[in-house]
N, CA and C atoms as a LAMMPS dump frame, in Angstrom:
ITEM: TIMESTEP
0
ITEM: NUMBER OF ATOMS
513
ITEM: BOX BOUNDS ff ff ff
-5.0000000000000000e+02 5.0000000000000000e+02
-5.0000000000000000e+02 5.0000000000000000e+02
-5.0000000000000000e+02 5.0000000000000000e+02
ITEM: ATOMS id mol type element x y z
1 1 1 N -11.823 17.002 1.884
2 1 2 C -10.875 15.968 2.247
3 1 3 C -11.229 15.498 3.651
4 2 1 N -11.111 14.215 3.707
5 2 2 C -11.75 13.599 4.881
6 2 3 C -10.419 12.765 5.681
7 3 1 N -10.245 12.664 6.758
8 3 2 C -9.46 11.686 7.388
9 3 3 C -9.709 10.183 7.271
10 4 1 N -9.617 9.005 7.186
11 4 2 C -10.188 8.219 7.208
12 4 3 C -9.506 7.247 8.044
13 5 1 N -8.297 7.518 8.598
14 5 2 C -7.546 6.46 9.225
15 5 3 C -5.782 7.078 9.118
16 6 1 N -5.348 6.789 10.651
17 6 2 C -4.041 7.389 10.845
18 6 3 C -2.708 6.7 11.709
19 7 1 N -2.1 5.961 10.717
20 7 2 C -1.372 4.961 11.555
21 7 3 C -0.993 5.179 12.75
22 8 1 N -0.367 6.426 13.242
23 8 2 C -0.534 6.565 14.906
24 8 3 C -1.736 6.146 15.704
25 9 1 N -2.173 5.815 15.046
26 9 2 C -3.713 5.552 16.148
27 9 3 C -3.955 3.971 15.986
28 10 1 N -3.103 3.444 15.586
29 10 2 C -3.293 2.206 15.668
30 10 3 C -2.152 0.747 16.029
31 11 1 N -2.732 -0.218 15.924
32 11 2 C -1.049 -0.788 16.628
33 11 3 C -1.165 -1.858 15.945
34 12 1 N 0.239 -1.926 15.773
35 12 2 C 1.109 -3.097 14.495
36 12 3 C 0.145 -4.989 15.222
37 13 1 N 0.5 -4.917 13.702
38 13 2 C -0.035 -6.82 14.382
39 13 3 C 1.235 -7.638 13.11
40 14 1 N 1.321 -9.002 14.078
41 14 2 C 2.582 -9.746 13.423
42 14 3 C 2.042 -9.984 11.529
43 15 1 N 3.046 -10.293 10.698
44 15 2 C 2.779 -10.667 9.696
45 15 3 C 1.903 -11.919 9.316
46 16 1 N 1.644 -12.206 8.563
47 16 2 C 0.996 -14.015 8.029
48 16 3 C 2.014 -14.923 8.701
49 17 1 N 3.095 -14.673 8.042
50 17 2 C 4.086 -15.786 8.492
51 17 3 C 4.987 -15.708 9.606
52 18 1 N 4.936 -13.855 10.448
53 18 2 C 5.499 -13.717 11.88
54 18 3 C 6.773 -13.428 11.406
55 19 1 N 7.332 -13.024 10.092
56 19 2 C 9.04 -12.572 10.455
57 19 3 C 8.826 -10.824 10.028
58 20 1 N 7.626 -10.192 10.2
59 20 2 C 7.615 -8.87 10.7
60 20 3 C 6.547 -8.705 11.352
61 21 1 N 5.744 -6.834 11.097
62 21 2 C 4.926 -6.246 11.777
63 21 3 C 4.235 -5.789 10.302
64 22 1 N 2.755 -5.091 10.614
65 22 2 C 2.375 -4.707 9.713
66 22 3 C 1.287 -3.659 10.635
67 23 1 N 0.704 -2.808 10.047
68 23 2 C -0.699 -1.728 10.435
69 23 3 C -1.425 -1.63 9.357
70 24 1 N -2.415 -2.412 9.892
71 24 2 C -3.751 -2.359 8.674
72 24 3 C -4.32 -0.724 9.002
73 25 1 N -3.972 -0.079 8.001
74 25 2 C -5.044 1.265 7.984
75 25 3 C -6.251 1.148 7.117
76 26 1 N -6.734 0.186 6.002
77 26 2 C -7.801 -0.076 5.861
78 26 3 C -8.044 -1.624 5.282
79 27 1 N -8.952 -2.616 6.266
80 27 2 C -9.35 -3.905 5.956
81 27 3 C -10.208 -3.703 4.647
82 28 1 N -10.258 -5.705 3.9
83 28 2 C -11 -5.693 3.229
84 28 3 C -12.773 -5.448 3.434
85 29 1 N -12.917 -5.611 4.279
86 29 2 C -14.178 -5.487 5.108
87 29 3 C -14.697 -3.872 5.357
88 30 1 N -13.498 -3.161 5.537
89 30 2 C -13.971 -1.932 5.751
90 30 3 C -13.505 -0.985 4.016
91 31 1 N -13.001 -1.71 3.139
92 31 2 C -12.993 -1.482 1.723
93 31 3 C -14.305 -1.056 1.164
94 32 1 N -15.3 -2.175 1.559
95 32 2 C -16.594 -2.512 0.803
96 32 3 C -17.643 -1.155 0.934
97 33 1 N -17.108 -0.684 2.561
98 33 2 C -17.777 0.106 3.133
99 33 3 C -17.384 1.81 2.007
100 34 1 N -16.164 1.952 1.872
101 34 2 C -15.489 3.37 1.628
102 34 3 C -15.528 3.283 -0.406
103 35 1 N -15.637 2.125 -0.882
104 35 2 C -15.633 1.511 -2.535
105 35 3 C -16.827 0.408 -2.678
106 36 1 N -18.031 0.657 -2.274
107 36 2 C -18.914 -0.214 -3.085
108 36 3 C -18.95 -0.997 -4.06
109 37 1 N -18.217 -0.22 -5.442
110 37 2 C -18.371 -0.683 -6.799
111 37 3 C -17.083 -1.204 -6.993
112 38 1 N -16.062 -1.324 -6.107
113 38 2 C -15.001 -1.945 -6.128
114 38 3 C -14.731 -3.189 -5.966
115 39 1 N -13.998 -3.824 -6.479
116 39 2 C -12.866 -5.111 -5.671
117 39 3 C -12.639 -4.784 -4.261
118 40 1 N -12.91 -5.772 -3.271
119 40 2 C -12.591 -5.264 -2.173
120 40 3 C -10.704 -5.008 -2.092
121 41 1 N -9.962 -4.317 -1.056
122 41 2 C -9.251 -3.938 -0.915
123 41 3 C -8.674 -4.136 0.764
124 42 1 N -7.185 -3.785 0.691
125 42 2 C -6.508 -3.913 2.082
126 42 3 C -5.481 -2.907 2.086
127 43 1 N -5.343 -1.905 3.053
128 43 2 C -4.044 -1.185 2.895
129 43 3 C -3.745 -1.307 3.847
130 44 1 N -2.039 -1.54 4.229
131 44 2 C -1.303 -1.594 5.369
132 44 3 C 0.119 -1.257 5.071
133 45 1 N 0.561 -1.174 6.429
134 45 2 C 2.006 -0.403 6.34
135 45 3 C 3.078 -1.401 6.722
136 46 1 N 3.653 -2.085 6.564
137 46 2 C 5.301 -2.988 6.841
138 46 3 C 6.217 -2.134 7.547
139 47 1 N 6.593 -2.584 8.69
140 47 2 C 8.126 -2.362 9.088
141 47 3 C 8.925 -3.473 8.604
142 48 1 N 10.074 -2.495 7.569
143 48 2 C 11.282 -3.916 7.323
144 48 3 C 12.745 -3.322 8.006
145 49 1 N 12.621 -4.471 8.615
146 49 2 C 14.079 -3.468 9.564
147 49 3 C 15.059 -5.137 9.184
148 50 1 N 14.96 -6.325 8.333
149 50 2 C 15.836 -7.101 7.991
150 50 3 C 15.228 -8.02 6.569
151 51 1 N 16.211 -8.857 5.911
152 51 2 C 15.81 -9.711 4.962
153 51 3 C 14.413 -10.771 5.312
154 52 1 N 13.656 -10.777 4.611
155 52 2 C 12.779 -11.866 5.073
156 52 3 C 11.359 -11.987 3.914
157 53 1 N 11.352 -13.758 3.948
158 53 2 C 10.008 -13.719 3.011
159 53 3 C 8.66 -13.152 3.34
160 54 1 N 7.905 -12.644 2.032
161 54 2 C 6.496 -12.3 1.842
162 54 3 C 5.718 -13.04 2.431
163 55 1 N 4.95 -13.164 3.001
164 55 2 C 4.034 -14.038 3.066
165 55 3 C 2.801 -13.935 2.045
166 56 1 N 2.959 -15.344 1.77
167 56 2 C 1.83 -15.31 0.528
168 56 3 C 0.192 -14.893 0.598
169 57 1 N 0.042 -14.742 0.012
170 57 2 C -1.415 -13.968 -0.345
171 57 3 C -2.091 -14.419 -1.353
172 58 1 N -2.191 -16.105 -1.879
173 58 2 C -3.012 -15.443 -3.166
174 58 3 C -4.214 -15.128 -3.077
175 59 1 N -4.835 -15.217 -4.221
176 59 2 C -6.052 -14.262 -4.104
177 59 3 C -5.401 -12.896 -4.619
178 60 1 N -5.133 -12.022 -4.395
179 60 2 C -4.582 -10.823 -4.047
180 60 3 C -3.768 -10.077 -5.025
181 61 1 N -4.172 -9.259 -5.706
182 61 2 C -2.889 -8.377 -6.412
183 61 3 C -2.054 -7.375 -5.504
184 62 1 N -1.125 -7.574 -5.782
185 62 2 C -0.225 -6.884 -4.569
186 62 3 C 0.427 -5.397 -5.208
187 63 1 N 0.657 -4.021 -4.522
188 63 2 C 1.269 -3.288 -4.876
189 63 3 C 2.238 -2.976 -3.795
190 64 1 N 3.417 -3.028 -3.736
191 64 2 C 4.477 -2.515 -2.472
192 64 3 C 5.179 -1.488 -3.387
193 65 1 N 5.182 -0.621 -2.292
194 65 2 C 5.961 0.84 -1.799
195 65 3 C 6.592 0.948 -1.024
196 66 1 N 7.828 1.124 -1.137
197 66 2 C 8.841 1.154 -0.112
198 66 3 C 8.843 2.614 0.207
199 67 1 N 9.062 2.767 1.466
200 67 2 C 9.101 4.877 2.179
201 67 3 C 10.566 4.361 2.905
202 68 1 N 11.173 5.428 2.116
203 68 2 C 12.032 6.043 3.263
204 68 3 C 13.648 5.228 2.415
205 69 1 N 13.798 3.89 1.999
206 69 2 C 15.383 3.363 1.431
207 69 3 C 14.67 2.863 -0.013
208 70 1 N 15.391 1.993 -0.545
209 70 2 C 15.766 1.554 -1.71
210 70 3 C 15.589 0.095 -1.042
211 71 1 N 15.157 -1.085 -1.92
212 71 2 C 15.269 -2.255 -1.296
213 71 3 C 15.487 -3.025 -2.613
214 72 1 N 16.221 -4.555 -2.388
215 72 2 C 16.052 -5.355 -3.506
216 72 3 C 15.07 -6.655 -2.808
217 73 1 N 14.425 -6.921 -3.809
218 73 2 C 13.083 -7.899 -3.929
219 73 3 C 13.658 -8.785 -4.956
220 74 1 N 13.049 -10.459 -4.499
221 74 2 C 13.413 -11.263 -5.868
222 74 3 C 12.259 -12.107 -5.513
223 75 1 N 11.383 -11.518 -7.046
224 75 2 C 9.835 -12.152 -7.289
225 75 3 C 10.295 -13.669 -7.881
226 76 1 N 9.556 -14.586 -7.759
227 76 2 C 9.409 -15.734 -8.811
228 76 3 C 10.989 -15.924 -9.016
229 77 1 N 12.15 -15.681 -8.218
230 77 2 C 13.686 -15.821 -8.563
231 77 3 C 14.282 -14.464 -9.748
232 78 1 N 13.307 -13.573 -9.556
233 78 2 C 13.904 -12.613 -10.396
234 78 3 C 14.324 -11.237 -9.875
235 79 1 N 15.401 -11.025 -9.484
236 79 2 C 15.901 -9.457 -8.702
237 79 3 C 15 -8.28 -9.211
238 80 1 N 14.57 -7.777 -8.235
239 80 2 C 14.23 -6.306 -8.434
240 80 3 C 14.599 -5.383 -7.801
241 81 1 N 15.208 -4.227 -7.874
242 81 2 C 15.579 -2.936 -7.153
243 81 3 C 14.378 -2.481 -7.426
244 82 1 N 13.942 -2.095 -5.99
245 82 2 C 13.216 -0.938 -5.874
246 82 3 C 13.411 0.109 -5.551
247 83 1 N 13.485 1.702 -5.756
248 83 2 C 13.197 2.489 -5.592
249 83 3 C 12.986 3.153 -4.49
250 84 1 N 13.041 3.831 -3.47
251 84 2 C 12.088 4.657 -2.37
252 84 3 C 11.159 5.487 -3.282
253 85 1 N 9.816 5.273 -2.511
254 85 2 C 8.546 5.497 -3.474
255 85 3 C 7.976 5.296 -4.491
256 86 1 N 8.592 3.898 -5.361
257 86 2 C 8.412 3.453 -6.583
258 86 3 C 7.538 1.956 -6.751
259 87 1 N 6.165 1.74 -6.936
260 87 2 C 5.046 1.289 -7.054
261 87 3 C 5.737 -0.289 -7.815
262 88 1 N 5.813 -1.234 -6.81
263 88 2 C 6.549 -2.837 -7.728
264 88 3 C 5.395 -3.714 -7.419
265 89 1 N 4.416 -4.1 -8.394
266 89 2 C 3.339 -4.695 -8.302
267 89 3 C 3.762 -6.739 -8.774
268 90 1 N 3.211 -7.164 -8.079
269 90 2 C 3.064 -8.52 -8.229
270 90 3 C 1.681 -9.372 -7.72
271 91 1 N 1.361 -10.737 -7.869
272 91 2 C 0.496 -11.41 -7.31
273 91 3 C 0.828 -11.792 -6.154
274 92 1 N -0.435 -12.137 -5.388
275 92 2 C 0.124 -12.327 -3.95
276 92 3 C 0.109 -14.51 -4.071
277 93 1 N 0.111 -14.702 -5.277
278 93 2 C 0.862 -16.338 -5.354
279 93 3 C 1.849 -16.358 -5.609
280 94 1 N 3.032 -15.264 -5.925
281 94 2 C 3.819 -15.295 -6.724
282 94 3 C 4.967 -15.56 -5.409
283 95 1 N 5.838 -16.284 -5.077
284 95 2 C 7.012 -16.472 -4.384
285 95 3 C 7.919 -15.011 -4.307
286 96 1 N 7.628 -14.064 -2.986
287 96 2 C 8.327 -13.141 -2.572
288 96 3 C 9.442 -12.479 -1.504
289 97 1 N 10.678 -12.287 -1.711
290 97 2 C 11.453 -11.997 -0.715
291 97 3 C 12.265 -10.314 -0.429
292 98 1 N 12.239 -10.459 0.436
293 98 2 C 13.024 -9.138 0.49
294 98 3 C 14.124 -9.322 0.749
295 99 1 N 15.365 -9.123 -0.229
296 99 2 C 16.768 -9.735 -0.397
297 99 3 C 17.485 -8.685 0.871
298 100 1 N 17.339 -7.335 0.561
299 100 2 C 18.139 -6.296 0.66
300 100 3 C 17.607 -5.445 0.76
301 101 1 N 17.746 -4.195 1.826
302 101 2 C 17.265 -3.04 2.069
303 101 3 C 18.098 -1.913 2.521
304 102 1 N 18.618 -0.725 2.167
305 102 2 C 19.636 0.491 2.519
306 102 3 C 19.414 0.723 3.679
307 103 1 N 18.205 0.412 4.314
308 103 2 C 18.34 1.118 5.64
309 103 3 C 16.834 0.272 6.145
310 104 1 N 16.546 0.811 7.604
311 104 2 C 15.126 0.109 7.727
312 104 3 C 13.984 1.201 7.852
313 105 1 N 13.18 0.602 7.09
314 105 2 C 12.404 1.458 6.453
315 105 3 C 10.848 1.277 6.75
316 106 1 N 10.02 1.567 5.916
317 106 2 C 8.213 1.444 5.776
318 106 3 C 8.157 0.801 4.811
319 107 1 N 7.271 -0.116 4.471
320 107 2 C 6.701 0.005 2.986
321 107 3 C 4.715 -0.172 2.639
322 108 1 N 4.564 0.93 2.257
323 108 2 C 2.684 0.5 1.73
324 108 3 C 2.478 -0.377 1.076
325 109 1 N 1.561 -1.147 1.528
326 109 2 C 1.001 -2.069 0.152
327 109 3 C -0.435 -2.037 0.219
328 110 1 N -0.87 -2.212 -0.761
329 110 2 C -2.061 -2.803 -1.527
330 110 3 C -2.536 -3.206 -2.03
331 111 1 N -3.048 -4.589 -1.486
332 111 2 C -3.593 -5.197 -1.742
333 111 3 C -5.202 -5.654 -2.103
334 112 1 N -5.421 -6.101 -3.251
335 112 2 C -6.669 -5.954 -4.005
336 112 3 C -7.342 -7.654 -4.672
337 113 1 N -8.381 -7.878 -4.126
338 113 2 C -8.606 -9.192 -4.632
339 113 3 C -8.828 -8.894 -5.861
340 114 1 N -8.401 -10.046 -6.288
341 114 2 C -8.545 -10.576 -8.09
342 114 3 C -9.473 -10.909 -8.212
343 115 1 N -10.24 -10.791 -9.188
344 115 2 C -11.459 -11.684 -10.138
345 115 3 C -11.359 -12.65 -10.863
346 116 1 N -10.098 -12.97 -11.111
347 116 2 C -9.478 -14.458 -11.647
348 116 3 C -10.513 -14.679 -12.838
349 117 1 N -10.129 -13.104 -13.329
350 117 2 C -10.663 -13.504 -15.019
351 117 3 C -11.874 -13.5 -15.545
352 118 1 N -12.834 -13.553 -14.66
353 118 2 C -14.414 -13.418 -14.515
354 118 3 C -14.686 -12.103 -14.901
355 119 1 N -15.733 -12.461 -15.444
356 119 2 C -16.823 -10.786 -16.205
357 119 3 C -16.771 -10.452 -14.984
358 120 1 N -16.727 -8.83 -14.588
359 120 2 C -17.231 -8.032 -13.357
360 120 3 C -17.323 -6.669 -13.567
361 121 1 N -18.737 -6.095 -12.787
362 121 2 C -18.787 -5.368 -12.768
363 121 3 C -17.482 -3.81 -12.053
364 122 1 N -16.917 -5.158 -11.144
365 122 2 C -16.442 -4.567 -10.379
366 122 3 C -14.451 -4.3 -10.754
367 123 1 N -14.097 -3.206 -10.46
368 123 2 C -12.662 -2.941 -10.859
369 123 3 C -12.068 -2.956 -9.793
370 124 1 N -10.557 -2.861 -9.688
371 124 2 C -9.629 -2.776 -8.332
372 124 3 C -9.073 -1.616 -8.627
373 125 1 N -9.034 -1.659 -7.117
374 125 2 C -8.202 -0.006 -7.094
375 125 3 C -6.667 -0.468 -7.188
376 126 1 N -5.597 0.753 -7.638
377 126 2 C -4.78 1.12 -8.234
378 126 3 C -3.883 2.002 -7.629
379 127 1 N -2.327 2.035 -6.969
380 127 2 C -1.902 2.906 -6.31
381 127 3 C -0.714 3.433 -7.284
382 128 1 N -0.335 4.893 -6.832
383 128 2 C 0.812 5.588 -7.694
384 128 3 C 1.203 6.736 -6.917
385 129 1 N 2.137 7.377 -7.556
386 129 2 C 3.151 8.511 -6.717
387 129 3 C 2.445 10.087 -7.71
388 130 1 N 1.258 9.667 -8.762
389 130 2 C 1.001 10.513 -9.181
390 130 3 C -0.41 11.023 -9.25
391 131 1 N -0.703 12.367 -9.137
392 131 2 C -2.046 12.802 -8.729
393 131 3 C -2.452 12.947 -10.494
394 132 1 N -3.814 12.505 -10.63
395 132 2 C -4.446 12.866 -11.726
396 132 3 C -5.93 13.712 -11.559
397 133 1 N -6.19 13.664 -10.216
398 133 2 C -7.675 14.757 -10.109
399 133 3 C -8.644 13.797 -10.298
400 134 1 N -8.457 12.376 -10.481
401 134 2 C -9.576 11.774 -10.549
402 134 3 C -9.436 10.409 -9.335
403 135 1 N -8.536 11.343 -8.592
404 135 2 C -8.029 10.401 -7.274
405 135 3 C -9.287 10.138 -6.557
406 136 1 N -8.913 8.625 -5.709
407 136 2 C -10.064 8.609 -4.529
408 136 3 C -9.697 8.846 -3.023
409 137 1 N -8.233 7.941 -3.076
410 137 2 C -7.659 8.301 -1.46
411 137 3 C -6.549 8.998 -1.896
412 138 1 N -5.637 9.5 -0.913
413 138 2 C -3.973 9.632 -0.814
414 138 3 C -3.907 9.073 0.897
415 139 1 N -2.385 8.579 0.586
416 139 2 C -1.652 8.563 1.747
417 139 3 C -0.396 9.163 2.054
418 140 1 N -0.731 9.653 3.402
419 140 2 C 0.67 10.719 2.84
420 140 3 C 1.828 9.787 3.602
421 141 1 N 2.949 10.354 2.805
422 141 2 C 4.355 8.802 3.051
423 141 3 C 5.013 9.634 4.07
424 142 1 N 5.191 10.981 4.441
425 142 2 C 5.584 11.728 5.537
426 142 3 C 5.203 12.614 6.073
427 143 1 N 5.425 13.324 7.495
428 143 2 C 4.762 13.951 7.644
429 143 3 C 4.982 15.1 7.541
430 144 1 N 4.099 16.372 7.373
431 144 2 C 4.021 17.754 7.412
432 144 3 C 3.404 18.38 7.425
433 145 1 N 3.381 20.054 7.78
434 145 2 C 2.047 20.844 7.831
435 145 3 C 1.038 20.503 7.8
436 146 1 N 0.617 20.149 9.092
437 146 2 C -1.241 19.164 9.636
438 146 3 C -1.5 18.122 9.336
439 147 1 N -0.47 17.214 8.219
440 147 2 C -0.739 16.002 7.674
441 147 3 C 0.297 14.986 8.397
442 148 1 N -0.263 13.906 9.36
443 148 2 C 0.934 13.36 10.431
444 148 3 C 1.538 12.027 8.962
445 149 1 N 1.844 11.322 9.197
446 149 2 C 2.666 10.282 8.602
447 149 3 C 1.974 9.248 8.069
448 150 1 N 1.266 8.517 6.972
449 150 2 C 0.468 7.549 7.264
450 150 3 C -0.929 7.934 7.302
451 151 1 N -1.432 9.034 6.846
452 151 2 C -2.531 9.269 7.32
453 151 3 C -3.242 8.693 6.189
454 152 1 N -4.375 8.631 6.14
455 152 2 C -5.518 8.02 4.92
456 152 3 C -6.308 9.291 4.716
457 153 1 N -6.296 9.674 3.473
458 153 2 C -7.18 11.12 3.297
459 153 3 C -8.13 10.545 2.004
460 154 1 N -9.601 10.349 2.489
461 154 2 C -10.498 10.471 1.24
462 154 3 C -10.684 11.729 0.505
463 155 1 N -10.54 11.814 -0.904
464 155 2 C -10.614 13.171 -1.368
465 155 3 C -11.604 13.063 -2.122
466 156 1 N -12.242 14.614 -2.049
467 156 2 C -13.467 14.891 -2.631
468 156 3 C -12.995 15.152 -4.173
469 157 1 N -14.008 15.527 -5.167
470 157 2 C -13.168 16.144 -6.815
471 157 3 C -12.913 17.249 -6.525
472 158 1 N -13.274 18.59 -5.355
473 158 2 C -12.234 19.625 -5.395
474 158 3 C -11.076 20.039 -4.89
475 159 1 N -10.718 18.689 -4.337
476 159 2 C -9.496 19.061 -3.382
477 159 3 C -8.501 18.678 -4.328
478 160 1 N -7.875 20.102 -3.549
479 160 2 C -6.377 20.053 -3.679
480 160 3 C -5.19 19.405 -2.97
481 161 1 N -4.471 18.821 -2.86
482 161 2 C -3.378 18.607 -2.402
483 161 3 C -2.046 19.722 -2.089
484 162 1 N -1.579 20.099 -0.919
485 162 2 C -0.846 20.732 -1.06
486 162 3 C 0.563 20.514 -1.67
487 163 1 N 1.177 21.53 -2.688
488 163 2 C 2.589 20.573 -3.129
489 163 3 C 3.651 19.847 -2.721
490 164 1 N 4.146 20.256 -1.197
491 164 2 C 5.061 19.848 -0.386
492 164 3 C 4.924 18.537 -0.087
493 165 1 N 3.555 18.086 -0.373
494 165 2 C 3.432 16.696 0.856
495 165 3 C 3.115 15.761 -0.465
496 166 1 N 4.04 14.719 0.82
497 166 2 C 4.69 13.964 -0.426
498 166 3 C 3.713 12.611 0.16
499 167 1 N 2.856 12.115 -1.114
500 167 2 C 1.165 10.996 -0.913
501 167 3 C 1.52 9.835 -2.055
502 168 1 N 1.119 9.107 -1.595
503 168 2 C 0.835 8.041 -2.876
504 168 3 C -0.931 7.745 -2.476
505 169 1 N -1.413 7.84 -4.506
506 169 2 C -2.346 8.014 -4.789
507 169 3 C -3.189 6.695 -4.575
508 170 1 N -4.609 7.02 -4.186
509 170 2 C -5.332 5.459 -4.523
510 170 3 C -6.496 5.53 -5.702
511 171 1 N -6.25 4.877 -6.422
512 171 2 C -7.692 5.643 -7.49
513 171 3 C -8.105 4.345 -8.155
């Protein structure tokens, strides 16, 4: 298991559209580098501390993870409750807001360019709350025992994860 990037070590930059913050822990640029055979990729972290629109992305398949509350989202005019730690995927053309949130919180996303349908060799990566052993990254959503908050861990095929620490998967 490798470190690869640790949001303490880095500092927030404004959103697309400036009504938050965000921490890129890994650019598309530095995707290409860590997934060759991939879709390039973007992972970053959101502070939502009030209501406010997405900024659009297309291009982009989007996965948001909310850490830490429960939030409501309304994609394309359609309500969604989310979850704390529950994977709500959309396009990044798709008209996004964050209605409502329990508290102020984090949320991961990942974002993955599209192929818009084209033969490719190449696949996008995929995030979840569940380990299958054929993982490539984790991030861990809090911190504990040696693992700080946010961290980016490349995993090899023999690593283990310890059970306590609570990661969403990248594979």
């Amino acid at each position: 298991m490798r470190v690869i990037t640790s949001f303490d070590d880095l500092e927030p930059v404004p959103w697309a559209n400036g009504a938050g913050e965000t921490t890129e822990l890994v650019s598309l640029t530095e995707s290409q580098n860590l997934t060759p055979s991939r879709l390039r990729w973007r992972l970053s972290i959101a502070r939502l501390d009030r209501p406010a629109a997405f900024s659009p992305l297309p291009g982009l398949a989007r996965t948001f993870l909310p850490i830490g509350a429960e939030v409501v989202l309304e994609i394309d005019g359609q309500v969604h409750r989310v979850a704390h730690a529950e994977p709500q995927r959309f396009r990044g053309d798709q008209i996004v807001s964050l209605l409502e949130l329990g508290a102020p919180c984090f949320a991961l996303n990942l974002m993955v360019e599209s192929d818009d349908g084209a033969e490719s060799e190449h696949v996008g990566l995929e995030m979840s709350t569940r380990n299958t052993g054929s993982d490539l990254f984790a991030v861990t959503l809090e911190s504990g025992a040696g693992y700080p908050r946010f961290q980016v861990l490349e995993l090899e095929e023999s690593d283990v994860l310890p059970d306590h620490l609570d990661v969403a998967i990248l594979r």
